[in-house]
C-alpha positions in Angstrom: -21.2 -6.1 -2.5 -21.5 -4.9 -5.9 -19.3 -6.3 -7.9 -17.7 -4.0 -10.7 -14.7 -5.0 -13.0 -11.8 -3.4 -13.5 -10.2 -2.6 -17.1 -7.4 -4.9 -18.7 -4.8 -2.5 -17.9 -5.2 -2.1 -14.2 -2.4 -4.3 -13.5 0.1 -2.4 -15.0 -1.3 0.9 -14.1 -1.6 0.0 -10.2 2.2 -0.9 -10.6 3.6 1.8 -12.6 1.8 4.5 -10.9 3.0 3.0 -7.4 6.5 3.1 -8.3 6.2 6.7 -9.3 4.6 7.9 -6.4 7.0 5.6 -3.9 10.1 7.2 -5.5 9.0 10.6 -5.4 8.0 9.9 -2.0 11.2 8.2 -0.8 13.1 11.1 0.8 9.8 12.4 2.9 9.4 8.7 4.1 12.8 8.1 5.0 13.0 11.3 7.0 9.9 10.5 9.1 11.2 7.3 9.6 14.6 9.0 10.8 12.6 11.2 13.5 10.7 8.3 14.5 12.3 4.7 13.6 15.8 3.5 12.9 15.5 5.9 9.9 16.3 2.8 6.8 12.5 2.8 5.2 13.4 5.7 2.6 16.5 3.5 1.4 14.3 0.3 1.4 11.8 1.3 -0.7 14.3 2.2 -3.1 15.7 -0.6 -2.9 12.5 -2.5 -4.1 12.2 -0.3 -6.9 15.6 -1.2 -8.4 14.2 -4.8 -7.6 11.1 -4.3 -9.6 12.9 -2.8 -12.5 15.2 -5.9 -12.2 11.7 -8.1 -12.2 10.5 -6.1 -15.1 14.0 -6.0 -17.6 12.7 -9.7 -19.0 9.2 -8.1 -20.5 6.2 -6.8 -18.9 3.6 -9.4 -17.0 0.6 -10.2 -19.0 -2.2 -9.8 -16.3 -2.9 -8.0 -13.0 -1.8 -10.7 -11.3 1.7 -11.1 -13.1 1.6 -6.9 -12.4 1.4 -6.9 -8.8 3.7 -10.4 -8.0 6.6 -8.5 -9.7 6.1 -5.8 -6.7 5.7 -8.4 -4.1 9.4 -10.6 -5.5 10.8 -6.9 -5.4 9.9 -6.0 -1.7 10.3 -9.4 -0.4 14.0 -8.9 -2.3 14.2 -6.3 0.5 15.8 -6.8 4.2 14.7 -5.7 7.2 10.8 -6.2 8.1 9.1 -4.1 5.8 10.6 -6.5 3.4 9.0 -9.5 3.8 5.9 -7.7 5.3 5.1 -5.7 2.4 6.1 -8.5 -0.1 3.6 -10.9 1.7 1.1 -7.7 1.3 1.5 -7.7 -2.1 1.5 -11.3 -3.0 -2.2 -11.7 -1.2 -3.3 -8.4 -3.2 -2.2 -10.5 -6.4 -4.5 -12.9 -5.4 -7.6 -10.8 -6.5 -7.2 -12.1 -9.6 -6.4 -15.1 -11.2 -3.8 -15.8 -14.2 -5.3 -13.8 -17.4 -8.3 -12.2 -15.1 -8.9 -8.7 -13.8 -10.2 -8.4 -10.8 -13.6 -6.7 -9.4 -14.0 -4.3 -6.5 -15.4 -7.1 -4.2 -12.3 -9.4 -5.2 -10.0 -6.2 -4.8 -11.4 -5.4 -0.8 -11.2 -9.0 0.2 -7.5 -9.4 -1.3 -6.7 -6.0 0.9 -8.4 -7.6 4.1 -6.4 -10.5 3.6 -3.0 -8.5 2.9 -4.3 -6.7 6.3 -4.4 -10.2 8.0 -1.0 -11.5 6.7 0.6 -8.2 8.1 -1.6 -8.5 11.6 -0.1 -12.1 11.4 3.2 -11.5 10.8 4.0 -8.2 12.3 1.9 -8.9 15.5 0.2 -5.6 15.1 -3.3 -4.0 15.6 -5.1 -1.0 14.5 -3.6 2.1 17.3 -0.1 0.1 17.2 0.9 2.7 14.9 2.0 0.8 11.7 0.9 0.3 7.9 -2.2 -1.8 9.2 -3.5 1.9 11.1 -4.2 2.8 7.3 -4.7 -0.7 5.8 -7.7 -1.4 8.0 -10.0 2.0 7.3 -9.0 1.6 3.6 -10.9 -1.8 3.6 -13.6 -0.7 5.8 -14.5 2.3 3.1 -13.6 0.1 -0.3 -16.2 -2.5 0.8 -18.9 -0.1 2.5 -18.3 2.0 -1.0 -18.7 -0.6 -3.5 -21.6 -2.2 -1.3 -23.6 0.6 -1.8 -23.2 0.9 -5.2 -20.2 3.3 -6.0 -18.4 3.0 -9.2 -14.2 1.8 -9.1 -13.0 5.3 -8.8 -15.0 6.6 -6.4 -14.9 3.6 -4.2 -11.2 3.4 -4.1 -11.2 7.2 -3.8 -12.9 6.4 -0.6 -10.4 4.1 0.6 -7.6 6.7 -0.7 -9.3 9.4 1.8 -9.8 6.7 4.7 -6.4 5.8 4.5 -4.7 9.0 4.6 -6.8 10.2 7.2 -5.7 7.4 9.1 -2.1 7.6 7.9 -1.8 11.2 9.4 -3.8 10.3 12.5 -0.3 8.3 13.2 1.2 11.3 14.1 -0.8 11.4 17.4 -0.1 7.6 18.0 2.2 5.8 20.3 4.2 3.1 18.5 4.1 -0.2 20.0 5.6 -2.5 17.4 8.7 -1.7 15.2 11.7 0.0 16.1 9.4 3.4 16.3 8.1 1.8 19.4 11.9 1.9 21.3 11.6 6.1 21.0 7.7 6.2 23.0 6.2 9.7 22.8 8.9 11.2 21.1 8.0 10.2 18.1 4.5 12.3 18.8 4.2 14.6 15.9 5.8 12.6 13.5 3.5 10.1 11.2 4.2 6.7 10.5 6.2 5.7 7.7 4.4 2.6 6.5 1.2 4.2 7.2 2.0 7.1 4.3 3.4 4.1 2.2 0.3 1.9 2.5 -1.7 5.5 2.0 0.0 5.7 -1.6 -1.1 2.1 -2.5 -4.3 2.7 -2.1 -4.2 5.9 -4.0 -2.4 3.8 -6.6 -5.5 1.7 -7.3 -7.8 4.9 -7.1 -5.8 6.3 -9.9 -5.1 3.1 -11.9 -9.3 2.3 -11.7 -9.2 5.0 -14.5 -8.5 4.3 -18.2 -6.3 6.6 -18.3 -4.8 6.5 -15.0 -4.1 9.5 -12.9 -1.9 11.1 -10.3 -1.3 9.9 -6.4 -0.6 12.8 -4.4 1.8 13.0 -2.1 2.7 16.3 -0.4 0.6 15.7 2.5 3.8 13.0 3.7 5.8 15.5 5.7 
């Protein structure tokens, strides 16, 4: 793989843009997560963003990797299971860098595949179980055959970005057989995945933050 660095300020940019995009997107999540789950995700990503700005009152983090721990302490702050599971996400994707460092697109991928494994681990789930890792695992799979083949950081995360959404609405059609979406069977056909959407906007939040000057992470597709 290519290896292509990343500007100083992705840290900050991948975090600030997240939080955005999550609490614009909190009401749509919680509402699919109402026709399809026990209907709490909207409230518990909220929840980690008051956490984060509670992580962040003291000054901001010097480096990516101070940048993306903050999120991790704020979701593993959270109850529930998307909690821990999405702190432990985010503490491996700190892990692409170390302290003072900014991380590459090979570094980035690998740090994703082995947030994908901690949640596999953890939430005893597989790709067609109809969870975050049904979008997780395409958006690695496009970031590295991207980069490898010589695509620059926005495109290559814009890949991911599509990969992941793609995959995030092809939950709709999926029967859930982990989480509390998987008590409800087929009736939750129709309706995508929650943590699929959620883990759809990280990745966007990276294609956006690859840029200097950042950029937007849509989300009116979640619905």
């Amino acid at each position: 793989m290519t290896d292509h660095a990343l500007h100083d300020d992705f840290g900050r940019l991948v975090v600030t843009t997240l939080r955005e995009s999550l609490e614009g997107a909190a009401p749509a999540l919680g509402d699919l997560d109402r026709r399809a789950g026990d209907g709490d995700f909207g409230d518990n990503v909220r929840v980690a963003m008051k956490n984060l700005g509670r992580e962040l009152e003291g000054g901001e983090p010097a480096d990516y990797r101070g940048w993306v721990t903050a999120m991790s302490r704020a979701w593993l702050g959270v109850g529930g299971t998307s909690g821990p599971l999405f702190g432990m996400f985010y503490r491996d994707l700190a892990r692409a860098a170390g302290d003072g460092e900014v991380p590459d697109l090979a570094a980035l991928a690998e740090a994703l595949a082995a947030g994908q494994a901690v949640v596999q681990k953890y939430g005893e789930a597989e790709v067609g179980d109809r969870t975050m890792v049904d979008a997780l695992a395409p958006a690695v799979t496009a970031l590295r055959e991207a980069a490898g083949s010589g695509a620059d950081a926005v495109h290559a995360l814009g890949a991911a970005e599509k990969a992941a959404i793609d995959a995030a609405k092809g939950t709709a059609e999926l029967t859930a057989r982990r989480g509390r979406a998987s008590y409800v069977g087929d009736s939750a056909k129709g309706v995508m995945d929650p943590g699929a959407c959620a883990m759809a906007l990280v990745v966007g939040a990276l294609r956006a933050a690859a840029g200097a000057d950042g950029g937007e992470v849509r989300a009116d597709w979640i619905g």
